[in-house]
Every structure is written in C-alpha cells, then in structure tokens.
BAGUVEX-57764 format. One record per residue (C-alpha): x, y, z; residue in one letter; residue number from 1. Coordinates in steps of 0.5 Angstrom, whole numbers, padded with zeros to 4 digits. Each point is the difference from the previous one (the first is absolute). Layout:
! BAGUVEX-57764
px=X&py=Y&pz=Z&res=A&n=NUM $
...
This chain:
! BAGUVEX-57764
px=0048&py=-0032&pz=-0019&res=X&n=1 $
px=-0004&py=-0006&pz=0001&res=X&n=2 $
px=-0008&py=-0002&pz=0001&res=X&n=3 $
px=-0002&py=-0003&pz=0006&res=X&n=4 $
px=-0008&py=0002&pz=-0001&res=X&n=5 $
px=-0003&py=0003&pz=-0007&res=X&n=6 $
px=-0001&py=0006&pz=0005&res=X&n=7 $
px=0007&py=-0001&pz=0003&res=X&n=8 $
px=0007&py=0001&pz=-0001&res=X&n=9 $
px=0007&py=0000&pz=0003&res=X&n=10 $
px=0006&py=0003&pz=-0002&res=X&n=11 $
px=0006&py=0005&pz=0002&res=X&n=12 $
px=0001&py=0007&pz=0000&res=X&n=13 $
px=0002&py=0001&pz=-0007&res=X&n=14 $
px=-0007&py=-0004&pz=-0003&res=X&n=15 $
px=-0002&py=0007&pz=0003&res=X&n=16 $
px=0004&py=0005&pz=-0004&res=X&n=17 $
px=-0002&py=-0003&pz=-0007&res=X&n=18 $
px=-0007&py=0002&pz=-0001&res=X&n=19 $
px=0000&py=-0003&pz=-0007&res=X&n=20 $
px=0001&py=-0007&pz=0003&res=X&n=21 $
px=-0005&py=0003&pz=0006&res=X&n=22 $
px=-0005&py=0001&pz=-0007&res=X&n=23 $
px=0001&py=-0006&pz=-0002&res=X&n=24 $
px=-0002&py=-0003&pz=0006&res=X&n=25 $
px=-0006&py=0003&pz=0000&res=X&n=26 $
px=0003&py=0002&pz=0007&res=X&n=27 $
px=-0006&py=0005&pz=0004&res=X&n=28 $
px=0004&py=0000&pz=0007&res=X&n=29 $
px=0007&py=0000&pz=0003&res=X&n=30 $
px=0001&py=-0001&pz=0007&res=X&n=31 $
px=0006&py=0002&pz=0001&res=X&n=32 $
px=0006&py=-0002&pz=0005&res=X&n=33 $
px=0006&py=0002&pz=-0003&res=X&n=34 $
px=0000&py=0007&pz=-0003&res=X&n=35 $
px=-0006&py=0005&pz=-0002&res=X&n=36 $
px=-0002&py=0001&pz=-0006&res=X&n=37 $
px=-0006&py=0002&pz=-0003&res=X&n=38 $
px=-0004&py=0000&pz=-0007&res=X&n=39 $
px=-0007&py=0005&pz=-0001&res=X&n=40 $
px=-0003&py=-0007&pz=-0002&res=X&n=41 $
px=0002&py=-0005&pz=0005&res=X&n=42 $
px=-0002&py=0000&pz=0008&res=X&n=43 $
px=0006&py=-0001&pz=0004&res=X&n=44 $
px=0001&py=0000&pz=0007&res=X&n=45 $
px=0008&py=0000&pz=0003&res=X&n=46 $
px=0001&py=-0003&pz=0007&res=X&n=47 $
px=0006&py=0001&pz=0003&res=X&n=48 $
px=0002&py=-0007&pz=0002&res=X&n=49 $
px=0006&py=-0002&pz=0002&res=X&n=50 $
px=0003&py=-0006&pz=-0003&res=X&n=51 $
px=0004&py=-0003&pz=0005&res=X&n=52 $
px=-0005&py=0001&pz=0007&res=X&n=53 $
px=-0006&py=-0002&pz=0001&res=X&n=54 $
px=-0006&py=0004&pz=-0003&res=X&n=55 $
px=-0004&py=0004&pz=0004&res=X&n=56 $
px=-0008&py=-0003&pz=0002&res=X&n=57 $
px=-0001&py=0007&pz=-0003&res=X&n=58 $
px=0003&py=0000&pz=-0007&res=X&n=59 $
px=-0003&py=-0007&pz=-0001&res=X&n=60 $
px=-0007&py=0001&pz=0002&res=X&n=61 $
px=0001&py=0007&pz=-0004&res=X&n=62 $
px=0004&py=-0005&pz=-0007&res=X&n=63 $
px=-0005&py=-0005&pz=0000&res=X&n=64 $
px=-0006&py=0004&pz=0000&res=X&n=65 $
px=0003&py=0005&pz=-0006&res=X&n=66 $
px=0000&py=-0007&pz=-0003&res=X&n=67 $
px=-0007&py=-0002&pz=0001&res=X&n=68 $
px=-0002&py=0006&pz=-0001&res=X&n=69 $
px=0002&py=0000&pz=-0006&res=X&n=70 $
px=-0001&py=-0007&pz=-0002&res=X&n=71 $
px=-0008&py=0002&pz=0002&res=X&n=72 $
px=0002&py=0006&pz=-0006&res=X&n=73 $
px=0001&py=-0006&pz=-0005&res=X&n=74 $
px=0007&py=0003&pz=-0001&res=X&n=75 $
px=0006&py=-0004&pz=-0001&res=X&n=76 $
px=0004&py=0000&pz=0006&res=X&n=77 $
px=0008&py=0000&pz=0000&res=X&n=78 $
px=0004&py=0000&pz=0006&res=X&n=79 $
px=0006&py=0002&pz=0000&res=X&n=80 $
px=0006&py=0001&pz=0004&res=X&n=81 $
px=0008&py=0000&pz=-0001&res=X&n=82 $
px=0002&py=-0007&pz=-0002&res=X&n=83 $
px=-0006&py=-0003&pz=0000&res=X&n=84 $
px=0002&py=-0004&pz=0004&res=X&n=85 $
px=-0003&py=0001&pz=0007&res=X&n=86 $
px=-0004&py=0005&pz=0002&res=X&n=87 $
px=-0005&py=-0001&pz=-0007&res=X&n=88 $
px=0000&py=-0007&pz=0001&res=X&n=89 $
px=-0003&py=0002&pz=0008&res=X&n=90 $
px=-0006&py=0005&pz=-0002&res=X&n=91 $
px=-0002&py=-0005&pz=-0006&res=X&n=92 $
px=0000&py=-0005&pz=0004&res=X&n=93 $
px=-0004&py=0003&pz=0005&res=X&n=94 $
px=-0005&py=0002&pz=-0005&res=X&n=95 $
px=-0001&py=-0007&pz=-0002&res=X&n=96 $
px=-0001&py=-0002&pz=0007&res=X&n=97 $
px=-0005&py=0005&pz=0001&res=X&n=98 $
px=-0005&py=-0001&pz=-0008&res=X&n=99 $
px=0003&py=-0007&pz=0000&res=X&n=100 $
px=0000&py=-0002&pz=0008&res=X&n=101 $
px=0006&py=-0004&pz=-0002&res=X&n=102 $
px=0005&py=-0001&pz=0006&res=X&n=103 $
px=0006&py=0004&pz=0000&res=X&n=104 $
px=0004&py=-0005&pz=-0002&res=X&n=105 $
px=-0005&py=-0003&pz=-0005&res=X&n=106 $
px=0001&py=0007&pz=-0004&res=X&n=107 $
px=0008&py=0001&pz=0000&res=X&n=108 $
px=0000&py=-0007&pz=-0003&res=X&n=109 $
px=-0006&py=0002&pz=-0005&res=X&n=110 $
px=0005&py=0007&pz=-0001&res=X&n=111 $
px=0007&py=-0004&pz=-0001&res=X&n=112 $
px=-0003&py=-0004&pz=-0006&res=X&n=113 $
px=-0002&py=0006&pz=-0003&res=X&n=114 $
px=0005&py=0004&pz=0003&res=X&n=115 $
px=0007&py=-0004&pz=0000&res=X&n=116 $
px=0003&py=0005&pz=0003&res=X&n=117 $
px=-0004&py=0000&pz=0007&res=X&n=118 $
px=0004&py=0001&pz=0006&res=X&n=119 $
px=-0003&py=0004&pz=0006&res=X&n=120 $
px=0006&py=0001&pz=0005&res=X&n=121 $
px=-0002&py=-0003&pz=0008&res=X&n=122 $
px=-0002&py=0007&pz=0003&res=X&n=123 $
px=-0005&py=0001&pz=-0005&res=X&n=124 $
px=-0003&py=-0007&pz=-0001&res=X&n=125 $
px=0000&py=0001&pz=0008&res=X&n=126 $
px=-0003&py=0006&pz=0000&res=X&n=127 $
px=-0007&py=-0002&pz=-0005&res=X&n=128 $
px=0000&py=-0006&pz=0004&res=X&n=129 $
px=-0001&py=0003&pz=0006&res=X&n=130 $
px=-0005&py=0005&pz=-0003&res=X&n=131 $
px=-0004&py=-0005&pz=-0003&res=X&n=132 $
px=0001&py=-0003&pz=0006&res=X&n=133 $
px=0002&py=-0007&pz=-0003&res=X&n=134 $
px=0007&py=-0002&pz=0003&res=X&n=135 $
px=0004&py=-0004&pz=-0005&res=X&n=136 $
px=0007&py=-0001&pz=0001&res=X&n=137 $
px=0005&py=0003&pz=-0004&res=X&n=138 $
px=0003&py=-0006&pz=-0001&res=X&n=139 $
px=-0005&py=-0003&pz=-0004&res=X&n=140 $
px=0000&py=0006&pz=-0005&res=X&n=141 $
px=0006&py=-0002&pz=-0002&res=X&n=142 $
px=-0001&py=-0008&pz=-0001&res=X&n=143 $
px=-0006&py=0003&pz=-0004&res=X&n=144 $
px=0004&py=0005&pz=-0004&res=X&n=145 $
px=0006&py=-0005&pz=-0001&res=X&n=146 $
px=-0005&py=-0005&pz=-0003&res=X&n=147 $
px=0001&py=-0001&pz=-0009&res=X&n=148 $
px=-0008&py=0002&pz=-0002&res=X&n=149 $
C-alpha cells in the first residue's frame, strides 16, 4: 500500500485482508475492485470492474464519487484492486483529476512516483479518457510509465 494523498492510498487486494495494517494506516475507507471485504469500522464499496476491458461510464462516476464522498468525510481513502496495478491506479488517477484538476496524464505520473507499480492496461486507460473526454494516446502512457523517476 503506497500514499498517493495524506487522504489517499493505492494498493492491492491482500492490503485489504490485513486489518492491522488497515489500522495502522489509519484506513477509514476501501474502494474495492478485486474482491469484497468487509470491516464494521471501514466504509467500503465493491465494483465490479473488469480488469482487462474498459471500465463502464457508470462504475466510474459511481468509484469516484465513493472517493469524494468520502475524502469530504475526511477519511483516508485506498483504493484497491487485484495487483494494484490497473484498475487503482485509474479510480485514483481520476480522483486527482477532479479534487486537483491535473490532467489525466499529469496524475498517473503523480501516481507512478508514489506508486512504482502503476500501469493501467490500453482499454482502461482508454475508457477514463473517453469518460473525462480528455483523448490522450495510449502510447504516450507508456513513454511516461517507462521513464525512471
């Protein structure tokens, strides 16, 4: 698990299964994308988001808004799927797009420095593009994600 925010947090499904760790880091919230799990003293929400297709206009607005909502809560926020690798790196890249106004590309390259394990696949990169409508090749993810920070 990795500290992208003071309020937000990246990680991967097992982050999720050890609430000590969770309690360490003062973890309030857990958007979900891998597995559900649930704790009586964390706010959690589960989307199924497939990990290798785009992500559905619904689920995202539905993701980012648990974010939000939540951030406005003034808990910490992870986010978390399989790997940590793909579908968190995209819900918390959006988050940043919209409490930071950063572009799409500017946040994944704020998340990979955190995050060294980011790498959002070409269909769901492609789907939060068309979603922010903000058409940023895919190409130019992966000359970003290459680069040594």
């Amino acid at each position: 698990m990795d500290e992208i925010r003071p309020w937000l947090y990246i990680g991967r499904y097992r982050d999720t299964l050890d609430k000590a760790y969770l309690d360490f880091k003062s973890i309030q919230s857990i958007l979900q994308l891998a597995e559900p799990i649930q704790y009586p003293d964390i706010n959690s929400l589960f989307l199924s988001v497939d990990d290798l297709d785009g992500t559905p206009h619904p689920l995202i607005r539905q993701g980012v808004d648990f974010i939000l909502a939540e951030k406005e809560k003034g808990h910490r926020v992870l986010v978390s799927c399989g790997a940590g690798i793909n579908r968190s790196t995209v819900f918390c890249m959006a988050a940043l797009k919209e409490v930071e106004g950063l572009s799409l590309l500017d946040a994944v390259k704020d998340i990979k420095r955190r995050h060294p394990d980011a790498m959002p696949n070409q269909y769901v990169w492609e789907s939060f593009c068309e979603y922010y409508n903000e058409p940023t090749p895919y190409l130019d993810v992966m000359r970003l994600l290459i680069q040594k920070f």
